[in-house]
N, C-alpha and C positions, 0 to 999 in steps of 0.2 A: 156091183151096181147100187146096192142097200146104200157101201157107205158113200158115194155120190149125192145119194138121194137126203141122205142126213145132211151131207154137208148144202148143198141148195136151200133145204129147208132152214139152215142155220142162217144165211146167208141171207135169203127172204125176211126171217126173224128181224137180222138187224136193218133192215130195208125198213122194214114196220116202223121197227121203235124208234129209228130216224128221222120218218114221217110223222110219228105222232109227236115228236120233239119241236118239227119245225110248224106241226101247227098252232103249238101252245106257244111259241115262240112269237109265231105272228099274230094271235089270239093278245097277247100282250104287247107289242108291238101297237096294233090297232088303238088297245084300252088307252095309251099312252098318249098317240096322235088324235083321241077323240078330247083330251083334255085340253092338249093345242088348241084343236077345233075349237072348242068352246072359249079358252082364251082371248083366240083371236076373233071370234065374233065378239064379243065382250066388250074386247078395245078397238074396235073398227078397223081391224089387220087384216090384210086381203089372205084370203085361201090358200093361193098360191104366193111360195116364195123361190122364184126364178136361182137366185145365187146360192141359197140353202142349198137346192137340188142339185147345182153342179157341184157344190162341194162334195155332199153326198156321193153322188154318181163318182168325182174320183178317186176319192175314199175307198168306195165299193169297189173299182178296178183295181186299186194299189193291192188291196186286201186278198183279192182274188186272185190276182197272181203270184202275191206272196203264199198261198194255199194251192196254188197249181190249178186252179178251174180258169176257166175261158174266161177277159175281163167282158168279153164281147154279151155275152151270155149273164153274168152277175148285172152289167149294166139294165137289159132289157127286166130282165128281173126286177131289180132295184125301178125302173120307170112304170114297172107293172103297178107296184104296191106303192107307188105315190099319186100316179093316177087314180088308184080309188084310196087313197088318204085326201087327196083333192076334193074328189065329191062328195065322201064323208061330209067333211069342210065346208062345203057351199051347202049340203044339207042342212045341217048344225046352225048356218050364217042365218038363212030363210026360217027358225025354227028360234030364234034368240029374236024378243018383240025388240025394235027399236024404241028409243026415247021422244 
């Protein structure tokens, strides 16, 4: 039962450091689309970019399924974090004085 108990806990381990991988991931992710943001207020580029995101989003299915996850699931994923790359965005826009 001991070694069970090792092995779950190894198992947990890489669950951690998985997580702590994919927040630093989208920790930089974020840093990167905040420079968009500011780009695109800058030069009067809207927040949203409709075609960007579908590209995106099939991207992220092709990707997905070649990795064996659900594309169903990557997609909702992927609209999670551009929904608030969005708002980020329109933040950013209301935050950048006009001329």
């Amino acid at each position: 039962m001991e070694d069970n108990r090792d092995l779950l806990e190894e198992y947990r381990s890489s669950i951690d450091n998985v997580d702590a991988a994919l927040i630093h991931l989208l920790a930089e992710r974020f840093r990167i689309t905040h420079q968009v943001g500011v780009y695109k207020a800058e030069n009067g580029l809207p927040a949203e970019d409709k075609e960007r995101e579908a590209e995106q989003v099939k991207r992220m299915r092709e990707l997905a399924e070649d990795a064996g996850i659900d594309p169903v699931f990557s997609e909702k994923f992927l609209r999670f974090i551009i929904e608030e790359v969005i708002r980020h965005h329109v933040e950013i826009d209301t935050d950048i004085p006009s001329d």
